[in-house]
Backbone and ligand atoms as CSV (ligand in chain L), in Angstrom:
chain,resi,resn,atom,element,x,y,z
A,1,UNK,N,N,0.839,-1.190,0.000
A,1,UNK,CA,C,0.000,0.000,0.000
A,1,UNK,C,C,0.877,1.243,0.000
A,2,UNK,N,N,0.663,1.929,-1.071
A,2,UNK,CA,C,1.144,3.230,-0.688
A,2,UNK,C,C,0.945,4.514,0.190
A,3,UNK,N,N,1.522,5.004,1.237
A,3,UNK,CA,C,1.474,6.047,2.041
A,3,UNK,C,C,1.148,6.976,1.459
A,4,UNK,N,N,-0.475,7.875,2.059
A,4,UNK,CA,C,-0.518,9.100,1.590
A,4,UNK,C,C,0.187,10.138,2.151
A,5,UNK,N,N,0.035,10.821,1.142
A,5,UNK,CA,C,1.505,12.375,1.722
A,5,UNK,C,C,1.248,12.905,2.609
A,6,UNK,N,N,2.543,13.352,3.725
A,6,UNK,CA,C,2.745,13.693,4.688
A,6,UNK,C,C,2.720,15.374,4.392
A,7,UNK,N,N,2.304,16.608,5.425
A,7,UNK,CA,C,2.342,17.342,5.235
A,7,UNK,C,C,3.966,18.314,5.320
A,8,UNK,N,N,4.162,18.789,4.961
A,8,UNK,CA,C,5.991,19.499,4.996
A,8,UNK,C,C,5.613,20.622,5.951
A,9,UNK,N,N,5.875,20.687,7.254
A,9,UNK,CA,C,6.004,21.478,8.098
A,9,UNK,C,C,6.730,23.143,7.396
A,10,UNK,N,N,6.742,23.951,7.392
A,10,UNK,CA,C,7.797,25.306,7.516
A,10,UNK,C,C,7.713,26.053,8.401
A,11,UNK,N,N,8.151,27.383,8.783
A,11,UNK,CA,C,7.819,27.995,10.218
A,11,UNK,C,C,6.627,28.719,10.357
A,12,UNK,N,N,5.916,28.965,9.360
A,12,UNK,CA,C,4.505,29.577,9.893
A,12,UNK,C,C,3.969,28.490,9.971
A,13,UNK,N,N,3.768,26.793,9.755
A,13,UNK,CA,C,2.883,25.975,9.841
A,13,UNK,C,C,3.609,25.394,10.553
A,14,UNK,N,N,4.569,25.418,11.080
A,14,UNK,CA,C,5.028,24.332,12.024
A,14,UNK,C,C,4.343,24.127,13.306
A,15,UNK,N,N,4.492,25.269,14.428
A,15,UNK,CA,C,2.869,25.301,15.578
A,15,UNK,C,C,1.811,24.485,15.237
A,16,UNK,N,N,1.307,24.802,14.329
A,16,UNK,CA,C,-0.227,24.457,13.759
A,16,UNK,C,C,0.153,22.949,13.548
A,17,UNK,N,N,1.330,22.054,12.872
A,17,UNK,CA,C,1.245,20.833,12.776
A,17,UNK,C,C,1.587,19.984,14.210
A,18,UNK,N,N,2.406,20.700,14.964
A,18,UNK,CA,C,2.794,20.374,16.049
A,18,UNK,C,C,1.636,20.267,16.772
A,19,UNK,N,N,0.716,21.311,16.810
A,19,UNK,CA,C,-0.553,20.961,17.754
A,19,UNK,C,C,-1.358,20.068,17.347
A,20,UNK,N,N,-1.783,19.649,15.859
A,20,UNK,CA,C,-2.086,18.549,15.491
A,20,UNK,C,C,-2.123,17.225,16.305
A,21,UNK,N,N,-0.815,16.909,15.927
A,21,UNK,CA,C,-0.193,15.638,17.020
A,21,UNK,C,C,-0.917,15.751,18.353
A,22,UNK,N,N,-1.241,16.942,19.254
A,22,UNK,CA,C,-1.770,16.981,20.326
A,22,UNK,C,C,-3.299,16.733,20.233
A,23,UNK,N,N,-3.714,16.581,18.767
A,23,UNK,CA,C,-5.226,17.054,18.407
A,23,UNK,C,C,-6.236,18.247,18.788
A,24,UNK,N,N,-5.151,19.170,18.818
A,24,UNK,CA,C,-5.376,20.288,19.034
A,24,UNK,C,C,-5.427,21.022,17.307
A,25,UNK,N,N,-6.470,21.907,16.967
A,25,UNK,CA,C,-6.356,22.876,15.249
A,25,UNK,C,C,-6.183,24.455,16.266
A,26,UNK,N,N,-5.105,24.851,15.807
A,26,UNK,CA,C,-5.090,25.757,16.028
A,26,UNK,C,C,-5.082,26.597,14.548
A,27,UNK,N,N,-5.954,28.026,14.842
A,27,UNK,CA,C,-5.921,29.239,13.777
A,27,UNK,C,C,-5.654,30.481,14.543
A,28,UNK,N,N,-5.334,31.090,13.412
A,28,UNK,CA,C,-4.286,32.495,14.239
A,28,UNK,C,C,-5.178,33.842,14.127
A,29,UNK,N,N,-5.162,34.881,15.172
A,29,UNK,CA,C,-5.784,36.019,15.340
A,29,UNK,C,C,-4.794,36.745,15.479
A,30,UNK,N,N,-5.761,38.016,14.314
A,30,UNK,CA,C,-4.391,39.085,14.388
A,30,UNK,C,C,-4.546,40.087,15.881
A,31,UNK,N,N,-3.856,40.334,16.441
A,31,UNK,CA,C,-3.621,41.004,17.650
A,31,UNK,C,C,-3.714,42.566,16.997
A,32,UNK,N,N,-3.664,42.884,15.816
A,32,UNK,CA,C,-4.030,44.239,15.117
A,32,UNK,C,C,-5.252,44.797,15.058
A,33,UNK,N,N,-6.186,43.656,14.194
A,33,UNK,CA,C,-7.396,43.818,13.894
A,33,UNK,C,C,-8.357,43.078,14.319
A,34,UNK,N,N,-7.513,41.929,14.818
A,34,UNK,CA,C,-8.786,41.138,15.858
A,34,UNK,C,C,-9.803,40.176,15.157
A,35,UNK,N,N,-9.107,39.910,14.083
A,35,UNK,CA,C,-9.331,38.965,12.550
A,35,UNK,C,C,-9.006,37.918,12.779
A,36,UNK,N,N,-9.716,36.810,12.518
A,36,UNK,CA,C,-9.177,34.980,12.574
A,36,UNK,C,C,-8.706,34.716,10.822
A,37,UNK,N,N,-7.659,33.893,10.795
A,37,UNK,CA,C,-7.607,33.145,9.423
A,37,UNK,C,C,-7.030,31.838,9.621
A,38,UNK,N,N,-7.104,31.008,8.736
A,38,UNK,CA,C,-6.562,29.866,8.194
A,38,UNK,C,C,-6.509,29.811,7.074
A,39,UNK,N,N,-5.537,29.395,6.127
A,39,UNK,CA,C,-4.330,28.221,7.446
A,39,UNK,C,C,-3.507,29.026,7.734
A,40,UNK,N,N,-2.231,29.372,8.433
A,40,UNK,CA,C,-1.107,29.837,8.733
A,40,UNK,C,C,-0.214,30.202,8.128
A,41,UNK,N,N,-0.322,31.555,8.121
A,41,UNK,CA,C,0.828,32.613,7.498
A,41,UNK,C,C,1.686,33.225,8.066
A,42,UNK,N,N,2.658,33.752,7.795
A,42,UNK,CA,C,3.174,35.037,8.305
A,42,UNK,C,C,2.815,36.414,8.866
A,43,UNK,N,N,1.499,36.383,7.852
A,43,UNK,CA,C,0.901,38.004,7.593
A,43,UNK,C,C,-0.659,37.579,7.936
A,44,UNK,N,N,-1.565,38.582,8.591
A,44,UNK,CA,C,-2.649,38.224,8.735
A,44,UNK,C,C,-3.168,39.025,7.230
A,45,UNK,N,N,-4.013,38.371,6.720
A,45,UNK,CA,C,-4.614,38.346,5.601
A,45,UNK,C,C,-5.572,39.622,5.216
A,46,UNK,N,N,-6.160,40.072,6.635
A,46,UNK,CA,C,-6.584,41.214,6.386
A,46,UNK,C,C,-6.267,42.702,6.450
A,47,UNK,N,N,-5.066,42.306,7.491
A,47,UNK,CA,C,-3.950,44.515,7.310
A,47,UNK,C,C,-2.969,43.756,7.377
A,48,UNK,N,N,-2.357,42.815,7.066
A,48,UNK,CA,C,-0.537,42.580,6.799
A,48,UNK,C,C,-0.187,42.734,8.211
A,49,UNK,N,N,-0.663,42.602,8.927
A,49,UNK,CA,C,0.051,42.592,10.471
A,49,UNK,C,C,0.864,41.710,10.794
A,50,UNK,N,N,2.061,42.053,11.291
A,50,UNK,CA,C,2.400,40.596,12.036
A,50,UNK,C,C,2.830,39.714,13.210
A,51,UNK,N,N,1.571,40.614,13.610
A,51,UNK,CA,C,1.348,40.276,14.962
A,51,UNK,C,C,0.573,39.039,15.313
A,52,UNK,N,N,0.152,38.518,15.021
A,52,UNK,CA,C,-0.350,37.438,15.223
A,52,UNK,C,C,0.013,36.317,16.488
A,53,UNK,N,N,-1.455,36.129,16.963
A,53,UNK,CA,C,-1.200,34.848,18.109
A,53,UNK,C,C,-2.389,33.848,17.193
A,54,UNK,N,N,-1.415,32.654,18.038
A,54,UNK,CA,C,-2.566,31.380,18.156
A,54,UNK,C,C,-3.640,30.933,19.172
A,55,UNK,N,N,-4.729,30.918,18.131
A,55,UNK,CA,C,-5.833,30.630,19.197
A,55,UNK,C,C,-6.593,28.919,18.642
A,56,UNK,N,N,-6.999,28.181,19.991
A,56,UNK,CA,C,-7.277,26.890,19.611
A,56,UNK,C,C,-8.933,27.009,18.789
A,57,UNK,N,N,-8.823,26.188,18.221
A,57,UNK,CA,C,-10.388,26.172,17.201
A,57,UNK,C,C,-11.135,25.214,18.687
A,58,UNK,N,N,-12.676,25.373,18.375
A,58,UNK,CA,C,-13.635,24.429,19.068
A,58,UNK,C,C,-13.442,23.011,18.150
A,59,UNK,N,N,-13.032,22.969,17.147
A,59,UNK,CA,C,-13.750,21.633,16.608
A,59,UNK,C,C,-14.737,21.174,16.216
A,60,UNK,N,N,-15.679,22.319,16.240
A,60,UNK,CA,C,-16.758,22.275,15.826
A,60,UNK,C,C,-17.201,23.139,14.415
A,61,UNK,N,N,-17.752,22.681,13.455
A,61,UNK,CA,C,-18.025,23.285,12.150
A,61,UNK,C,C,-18.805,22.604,11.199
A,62,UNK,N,N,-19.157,23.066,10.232
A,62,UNK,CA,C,-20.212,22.552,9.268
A,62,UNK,C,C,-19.607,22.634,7.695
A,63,UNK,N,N,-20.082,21.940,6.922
A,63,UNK,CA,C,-19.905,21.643,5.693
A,63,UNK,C,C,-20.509,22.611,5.082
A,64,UNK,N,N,-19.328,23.301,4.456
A,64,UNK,CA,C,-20.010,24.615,3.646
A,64,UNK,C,C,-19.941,24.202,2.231
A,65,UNK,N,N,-19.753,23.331,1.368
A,65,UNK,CA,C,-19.272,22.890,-0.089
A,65,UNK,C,C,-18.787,21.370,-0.158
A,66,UNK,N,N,-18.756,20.746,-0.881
A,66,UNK,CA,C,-18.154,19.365,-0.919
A,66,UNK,C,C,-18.320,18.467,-2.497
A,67,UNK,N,N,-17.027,17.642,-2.658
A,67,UNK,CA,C,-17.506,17.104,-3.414
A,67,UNK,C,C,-16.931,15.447,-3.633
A,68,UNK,N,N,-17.608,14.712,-3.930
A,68,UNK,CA,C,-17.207,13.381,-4.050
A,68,UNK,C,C,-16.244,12.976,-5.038
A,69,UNK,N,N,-15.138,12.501,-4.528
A,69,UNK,CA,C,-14.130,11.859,-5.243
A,69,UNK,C,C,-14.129,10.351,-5.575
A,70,UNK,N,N,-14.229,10.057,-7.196
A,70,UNK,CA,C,-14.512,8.549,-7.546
A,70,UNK,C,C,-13.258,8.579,-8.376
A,71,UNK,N,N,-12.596,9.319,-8.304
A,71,UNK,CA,C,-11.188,8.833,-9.655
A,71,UNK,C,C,-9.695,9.192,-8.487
A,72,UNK,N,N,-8.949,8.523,-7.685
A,72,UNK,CA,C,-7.934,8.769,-6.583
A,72,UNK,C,C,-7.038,10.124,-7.049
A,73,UNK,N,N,-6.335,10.571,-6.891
A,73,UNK,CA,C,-5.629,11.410,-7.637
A,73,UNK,C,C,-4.113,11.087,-7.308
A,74,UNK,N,N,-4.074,9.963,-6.442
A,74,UNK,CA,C,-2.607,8.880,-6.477
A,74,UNK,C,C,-3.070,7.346,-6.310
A,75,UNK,N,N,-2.429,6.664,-6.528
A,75,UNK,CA,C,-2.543,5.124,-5.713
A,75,UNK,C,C,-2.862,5.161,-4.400
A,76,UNK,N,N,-2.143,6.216,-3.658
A,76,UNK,CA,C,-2.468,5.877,-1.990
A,76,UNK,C,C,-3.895,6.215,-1.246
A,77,UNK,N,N,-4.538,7.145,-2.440
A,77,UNK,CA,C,-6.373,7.728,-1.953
A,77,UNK,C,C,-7.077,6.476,-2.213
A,78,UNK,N,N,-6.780,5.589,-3.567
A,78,UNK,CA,C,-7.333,4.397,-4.061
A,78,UNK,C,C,-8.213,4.051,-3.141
A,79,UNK,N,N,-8.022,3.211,-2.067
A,79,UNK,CA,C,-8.529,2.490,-0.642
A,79,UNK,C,C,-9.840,3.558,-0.524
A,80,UNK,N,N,-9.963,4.611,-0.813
A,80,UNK,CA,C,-10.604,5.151,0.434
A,80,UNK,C,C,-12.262,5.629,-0.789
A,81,UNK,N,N,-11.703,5.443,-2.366
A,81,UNK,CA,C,-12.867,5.642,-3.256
A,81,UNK,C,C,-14.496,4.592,-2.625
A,82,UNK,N,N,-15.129,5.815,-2.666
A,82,UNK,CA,C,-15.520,7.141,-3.083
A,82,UNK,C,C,-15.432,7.646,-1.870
A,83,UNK,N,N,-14.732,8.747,-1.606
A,83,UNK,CA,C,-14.958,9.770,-0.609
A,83,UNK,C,C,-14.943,11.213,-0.693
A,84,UNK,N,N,-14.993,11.930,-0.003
A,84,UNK,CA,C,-15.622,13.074,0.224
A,84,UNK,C,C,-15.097,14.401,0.330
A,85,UNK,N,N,-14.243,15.591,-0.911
A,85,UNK,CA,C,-13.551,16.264,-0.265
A,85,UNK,C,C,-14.529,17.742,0.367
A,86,UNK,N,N,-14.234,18.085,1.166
A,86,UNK,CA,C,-15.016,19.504,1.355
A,86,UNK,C,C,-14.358,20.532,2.215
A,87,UNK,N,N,-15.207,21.746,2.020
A,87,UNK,CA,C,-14.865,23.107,2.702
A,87,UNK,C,C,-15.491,22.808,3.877
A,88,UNK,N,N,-15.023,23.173,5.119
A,88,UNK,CA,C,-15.423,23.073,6.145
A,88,UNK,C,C,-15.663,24.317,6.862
A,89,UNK,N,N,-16.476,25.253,7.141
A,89,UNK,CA,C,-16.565,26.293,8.338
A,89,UNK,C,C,-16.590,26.091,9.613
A,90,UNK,N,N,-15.745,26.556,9.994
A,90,UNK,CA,C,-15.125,26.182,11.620
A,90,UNK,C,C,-16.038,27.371,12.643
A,91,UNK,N,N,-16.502,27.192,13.541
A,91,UNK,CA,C,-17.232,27.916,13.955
A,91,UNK,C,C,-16.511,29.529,14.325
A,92,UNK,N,N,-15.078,29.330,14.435
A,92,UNK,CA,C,-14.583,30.387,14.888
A,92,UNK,C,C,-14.294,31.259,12.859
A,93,UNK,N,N,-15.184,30.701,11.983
A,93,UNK,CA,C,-14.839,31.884,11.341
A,93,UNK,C,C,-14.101,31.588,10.208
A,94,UNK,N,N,-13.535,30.661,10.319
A,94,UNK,CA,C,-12.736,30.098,9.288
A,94,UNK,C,C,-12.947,28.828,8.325
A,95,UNK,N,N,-12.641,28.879,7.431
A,95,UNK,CA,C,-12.592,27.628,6.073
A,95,UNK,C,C,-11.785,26.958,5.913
A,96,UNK,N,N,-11.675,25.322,5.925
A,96,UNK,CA,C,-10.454,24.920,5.853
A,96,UNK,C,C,-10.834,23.552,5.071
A,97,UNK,N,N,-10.093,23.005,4.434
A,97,UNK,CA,C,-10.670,21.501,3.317
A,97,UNK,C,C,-10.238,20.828,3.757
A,98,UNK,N,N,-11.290,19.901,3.861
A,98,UNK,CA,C,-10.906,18.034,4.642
A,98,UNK,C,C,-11.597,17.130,3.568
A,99,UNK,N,N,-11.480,15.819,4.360
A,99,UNK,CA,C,-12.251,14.994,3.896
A,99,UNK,C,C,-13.509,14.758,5.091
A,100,UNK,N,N,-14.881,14.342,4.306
A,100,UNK,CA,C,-15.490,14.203,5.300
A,100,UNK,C,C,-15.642,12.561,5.326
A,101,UNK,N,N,-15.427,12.087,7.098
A,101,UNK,CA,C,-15.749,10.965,7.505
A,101,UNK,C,C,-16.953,9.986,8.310
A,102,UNK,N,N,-16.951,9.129,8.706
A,102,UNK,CA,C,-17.954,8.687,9.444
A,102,UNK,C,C,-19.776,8.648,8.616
A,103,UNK,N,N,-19.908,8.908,7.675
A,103,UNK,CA,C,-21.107,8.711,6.710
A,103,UNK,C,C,-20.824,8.409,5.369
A,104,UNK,N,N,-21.513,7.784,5.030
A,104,UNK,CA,C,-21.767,7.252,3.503
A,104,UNK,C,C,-21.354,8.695,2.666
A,105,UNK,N,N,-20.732,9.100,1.401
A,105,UNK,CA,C,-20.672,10.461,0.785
A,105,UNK,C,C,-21.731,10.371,0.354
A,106,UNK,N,N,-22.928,10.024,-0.067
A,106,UNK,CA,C,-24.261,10.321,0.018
A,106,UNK,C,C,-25.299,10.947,0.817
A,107,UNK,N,N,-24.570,10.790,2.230
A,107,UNK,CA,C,-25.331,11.283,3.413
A,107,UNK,C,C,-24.720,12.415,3.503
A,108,UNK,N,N,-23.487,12.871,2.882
A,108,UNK,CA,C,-23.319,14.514,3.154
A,108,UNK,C,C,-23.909,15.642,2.894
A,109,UNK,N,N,-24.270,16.663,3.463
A,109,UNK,CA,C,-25.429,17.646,3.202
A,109,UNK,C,C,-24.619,18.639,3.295
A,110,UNK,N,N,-25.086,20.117,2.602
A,110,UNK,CA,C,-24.691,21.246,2.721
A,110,UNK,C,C,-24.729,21.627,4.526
A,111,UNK,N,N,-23.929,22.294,5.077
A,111,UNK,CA,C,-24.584,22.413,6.471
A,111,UNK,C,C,-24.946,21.302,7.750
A,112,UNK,N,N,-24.033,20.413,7.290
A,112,UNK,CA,C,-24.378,19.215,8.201
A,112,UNK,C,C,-22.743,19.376,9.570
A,113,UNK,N,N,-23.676,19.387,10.488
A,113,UNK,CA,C,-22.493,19.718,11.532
A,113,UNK,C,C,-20.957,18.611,11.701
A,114,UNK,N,N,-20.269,18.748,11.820
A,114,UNK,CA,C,-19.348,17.839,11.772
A,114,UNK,C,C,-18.435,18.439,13.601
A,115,UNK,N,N,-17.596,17.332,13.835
A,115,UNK,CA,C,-16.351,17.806,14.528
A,115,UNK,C,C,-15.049,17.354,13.995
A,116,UNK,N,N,-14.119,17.686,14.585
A,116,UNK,CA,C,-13.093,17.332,14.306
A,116,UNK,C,C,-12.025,16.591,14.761
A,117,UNK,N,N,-11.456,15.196,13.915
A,117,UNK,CA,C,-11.279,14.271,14.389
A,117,UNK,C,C,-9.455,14.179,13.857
A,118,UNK,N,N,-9.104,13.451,13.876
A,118,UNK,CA,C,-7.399,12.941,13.469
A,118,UNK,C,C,-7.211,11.777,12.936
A,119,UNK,N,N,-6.364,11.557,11.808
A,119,UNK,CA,C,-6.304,10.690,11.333
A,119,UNK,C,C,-4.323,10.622,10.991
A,120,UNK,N,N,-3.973,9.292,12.050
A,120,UNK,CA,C,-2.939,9.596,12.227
A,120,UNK,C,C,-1.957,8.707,10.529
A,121,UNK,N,N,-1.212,9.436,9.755
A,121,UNK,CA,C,-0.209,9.494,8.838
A,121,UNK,C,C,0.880,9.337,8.901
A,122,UNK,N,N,1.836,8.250,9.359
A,122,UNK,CA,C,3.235,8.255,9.540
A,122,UNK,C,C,3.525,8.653,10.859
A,123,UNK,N,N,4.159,9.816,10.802
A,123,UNK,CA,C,4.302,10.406,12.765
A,123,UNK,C,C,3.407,11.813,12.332
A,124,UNK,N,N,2.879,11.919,11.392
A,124,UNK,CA,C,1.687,13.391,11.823
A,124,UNK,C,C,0.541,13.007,11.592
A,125,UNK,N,N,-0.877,13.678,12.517
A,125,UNK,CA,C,-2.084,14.012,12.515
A,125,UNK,C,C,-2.000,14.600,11.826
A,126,UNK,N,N,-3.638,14.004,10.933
A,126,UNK,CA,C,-4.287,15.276,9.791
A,126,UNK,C,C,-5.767,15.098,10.329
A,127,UNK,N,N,-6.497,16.622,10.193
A,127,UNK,CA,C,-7.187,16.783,10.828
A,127,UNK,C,C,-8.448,16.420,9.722
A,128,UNK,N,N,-9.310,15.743,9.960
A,128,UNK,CA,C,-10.435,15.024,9.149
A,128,UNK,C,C,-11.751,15.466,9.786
A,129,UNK,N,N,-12.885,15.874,9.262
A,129,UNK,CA,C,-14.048,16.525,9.517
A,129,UNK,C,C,-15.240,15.285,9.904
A,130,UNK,N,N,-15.696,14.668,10.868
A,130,UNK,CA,C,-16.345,13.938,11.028
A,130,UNK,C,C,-18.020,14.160,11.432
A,131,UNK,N,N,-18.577,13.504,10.566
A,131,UNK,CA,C,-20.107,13.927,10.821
A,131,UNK,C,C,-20.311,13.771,12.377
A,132,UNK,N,N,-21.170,14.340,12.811
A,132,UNK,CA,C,-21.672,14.547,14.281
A,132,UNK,C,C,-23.125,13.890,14.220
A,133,UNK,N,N,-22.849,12.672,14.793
A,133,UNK,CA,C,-24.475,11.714,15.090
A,133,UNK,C,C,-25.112,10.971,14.014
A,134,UNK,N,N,-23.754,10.554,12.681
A,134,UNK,CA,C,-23.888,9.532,12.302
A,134,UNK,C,C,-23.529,8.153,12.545
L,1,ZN,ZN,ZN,-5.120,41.933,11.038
């Protein structure tokens, strides 16, 4: 079986993967404007500040977009056809793309609450969007 890809840490994403492993998502607020974004930059996205702290997400969010994957886009997704990629809204504000787990990709709905779960890859967590009360 082939291993799917590991994410490449650098220094604005390194925190953010490191907390992973803890199963912790962290997204960053600018200490300027008082703005959330994801994923992790240097610069906050809305005045170039770079001030920025990390703040932990709830884990909680909903499916804002999605779409079903039936063709792998390596050997190593193969296993997992048909599944589910989507935009996720995190309650604190932010968008971030997962796969969604724990339901049939038929049962995914626009707006269907999910949390957030880990799916461990080699030695890193990736953070996977799991339906809530399927
Ligand atoms: Zn800002």
């Amino acid at each position: 079986m082939t291993m799917k890809p590991v994410p490449v840490a650098n220094p604005d994403t390194a925190p953010f993967w490191e907390a992973c492993n803890e199963e912790r998502f962290l997204i960053q607020e600018c200490n300027a404007c008082g703005k959330t974004q994801f994923y992790p930059r240097a610069l906050c996205k809305h005045c170039n500040s770079h001030d920025l702290k990390w703040r932990e997400a709830s884990g909680r969010g909903k499916v804002k977009t999605f779409t079903v994957v039936n063709h792998a886009p390596s050997p190593a997704f193969k296993e997992d056809l048909p599944y589910v990629l989507a935009l996720i809204d995190l309650e604190e504000g932010v968008r971030a793309m997962m796969n969604v787990i724990g339901c049939a990709p038929e049962d995914v709905r626009f707006g269907m609450e999910i949390e957030l779960v880990y799916e461990q890859r080699g030695d890193q967590k990736i953070p996977q969007a799991k339906a809530v009360g399927k």
